[in-house]
C-alpha positions in Angstrom: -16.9 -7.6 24.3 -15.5 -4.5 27.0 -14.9 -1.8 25.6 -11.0 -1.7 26.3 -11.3 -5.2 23.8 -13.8 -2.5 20.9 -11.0 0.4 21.7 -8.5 -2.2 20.9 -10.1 -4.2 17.7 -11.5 -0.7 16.3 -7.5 0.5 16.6 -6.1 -2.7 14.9 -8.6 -2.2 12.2 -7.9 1.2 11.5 -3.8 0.5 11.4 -3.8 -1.9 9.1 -6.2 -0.1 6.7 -3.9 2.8 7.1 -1.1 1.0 5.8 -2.5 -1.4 3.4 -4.4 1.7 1.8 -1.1 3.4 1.5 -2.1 7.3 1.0 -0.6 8.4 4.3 2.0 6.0 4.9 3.7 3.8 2.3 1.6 1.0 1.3 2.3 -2.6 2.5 1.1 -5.7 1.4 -1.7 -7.5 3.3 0.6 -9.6 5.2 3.0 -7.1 6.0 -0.1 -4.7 7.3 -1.3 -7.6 9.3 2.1 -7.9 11.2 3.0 -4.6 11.8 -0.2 -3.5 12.7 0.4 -5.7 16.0 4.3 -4.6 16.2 5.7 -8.5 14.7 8.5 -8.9 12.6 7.4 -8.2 8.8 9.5 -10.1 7.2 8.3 -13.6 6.8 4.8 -12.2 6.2 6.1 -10.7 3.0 6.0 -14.1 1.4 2.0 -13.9 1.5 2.3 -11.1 -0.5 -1.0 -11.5 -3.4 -1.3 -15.1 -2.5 2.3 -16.7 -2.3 3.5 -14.1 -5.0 1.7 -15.3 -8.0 -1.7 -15.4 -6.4 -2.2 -19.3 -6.1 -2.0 -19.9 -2.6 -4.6 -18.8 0.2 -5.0 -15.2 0.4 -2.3 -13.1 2.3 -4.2 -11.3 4.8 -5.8 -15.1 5.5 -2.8 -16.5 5.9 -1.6 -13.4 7.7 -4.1 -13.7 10.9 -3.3 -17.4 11.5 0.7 -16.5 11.5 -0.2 -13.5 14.1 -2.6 -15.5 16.2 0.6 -18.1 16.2 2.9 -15.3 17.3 0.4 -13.6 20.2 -0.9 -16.9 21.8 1.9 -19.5 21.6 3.9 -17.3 24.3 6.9 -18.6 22.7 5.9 -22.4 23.0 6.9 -24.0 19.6 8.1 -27.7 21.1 5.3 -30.5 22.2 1.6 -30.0 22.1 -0.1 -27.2 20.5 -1.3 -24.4 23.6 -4.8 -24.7 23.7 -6.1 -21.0 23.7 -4.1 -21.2 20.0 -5.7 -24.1 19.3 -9.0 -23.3 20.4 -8.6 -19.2 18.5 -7.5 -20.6 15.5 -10.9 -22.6 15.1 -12.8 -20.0 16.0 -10.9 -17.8 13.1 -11.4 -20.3 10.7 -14.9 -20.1 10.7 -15.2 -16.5 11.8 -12.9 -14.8 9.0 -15.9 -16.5 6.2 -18.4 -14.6 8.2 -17.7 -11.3 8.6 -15.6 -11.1 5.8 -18.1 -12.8 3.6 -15.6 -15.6 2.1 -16.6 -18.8 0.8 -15.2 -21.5 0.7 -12.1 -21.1 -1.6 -9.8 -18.0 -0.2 -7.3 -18.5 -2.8 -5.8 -14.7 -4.2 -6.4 -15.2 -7.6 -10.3 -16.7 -7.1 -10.8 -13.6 -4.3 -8.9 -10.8 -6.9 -9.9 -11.7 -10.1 -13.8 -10.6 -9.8 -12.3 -7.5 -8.8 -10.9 -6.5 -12.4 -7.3 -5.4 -12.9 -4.9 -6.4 -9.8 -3.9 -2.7 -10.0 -7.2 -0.8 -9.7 -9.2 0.6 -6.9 -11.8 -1.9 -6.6 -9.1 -4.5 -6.3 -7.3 -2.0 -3.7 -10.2 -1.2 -1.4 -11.5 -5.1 -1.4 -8.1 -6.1 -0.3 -7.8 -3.2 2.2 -10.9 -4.3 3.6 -10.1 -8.1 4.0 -6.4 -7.0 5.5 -8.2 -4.7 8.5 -11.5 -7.2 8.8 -8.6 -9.3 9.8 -6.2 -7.5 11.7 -9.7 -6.4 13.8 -10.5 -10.4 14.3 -7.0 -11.4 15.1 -7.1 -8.8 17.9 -10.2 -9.9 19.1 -9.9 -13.2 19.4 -5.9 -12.8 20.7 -7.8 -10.9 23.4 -10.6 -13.0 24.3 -8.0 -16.1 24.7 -5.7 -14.1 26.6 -2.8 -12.7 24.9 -1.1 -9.3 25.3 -1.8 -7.5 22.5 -0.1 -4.8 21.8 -1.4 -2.7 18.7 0.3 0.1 16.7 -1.9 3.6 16.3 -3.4 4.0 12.9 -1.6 7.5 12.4 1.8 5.7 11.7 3.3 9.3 11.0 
């Protein structure tokens, strides 16, 4: 990886822990983090919010890197075949976000959180902070490596 590509993954990583954590900026939820971290629209990432809401569905800042991989490599292409740097960074995340993040097989909130104690405590905090900027970090590498434009906020949000 250049370094421009470290500078640029190291800076994604930072942001979102900045605003997941939530001490110098108001906190946002993994998905939210994800997204703004890389200037997208926050909105429909608020859904992934702890797992669909209640925690049953695949964990936010998951679900959060495949919607931003979506937005930075489809270069607005949404009609016929799927662009194959998408296609081809999406496997490669798939596989990738289990390793460094060290995630088996199931991802789903509830099964990641619950080992974690209460939802509301500080292990629970820091283990989600540290799976939303492993992925905001990936996202932005592998965005990069396929070619995208990306575009990263700085971590002191201010």
């Amino acid at each position: 990886m250049h370094v421009e590509y470290q500078e640029v993954v190291e800076l994604a990583r930072r942001t979102a822990e900045t605003l997941y954590r939530g001490e110098a900026v108001p906190h946002r939820s993994c998905g939210v983090a994800v997204a703004e971290t890389f200037g997208l629209n926050p909105v429909p990432y608020m859904i992934l919010r702890r797992g669909g809401l209640t925690g049953e569905s695949e964990c936010g800042a998951v679900r959060a890197g495949e919607m931003a991989l979506c937005e930075l490599l489809a270069d607005g292409q949404y009609v016929g075949a799927l662009p194959p740097a998408l296609a081809a960074a999406m496997d490669e995340y798939r596989r990738l976000f289990r390793e460094r993040l060290s995630l088996g097989a199931c991802v789903i909130c509830n099964f990641l959180t619950t080992p974690q104690g209460d939802f509301a405590g500080q292990p629970r905090k820091d283990f989600c902070t540290s799976l939303a900027s492993g992925v905001a970090a990936l996202v932005a590498e592998l965005a990069l490596k396929h070619g995208a434009s990306v575009q990263v906020r700085p971590a002191d949000l201010g």
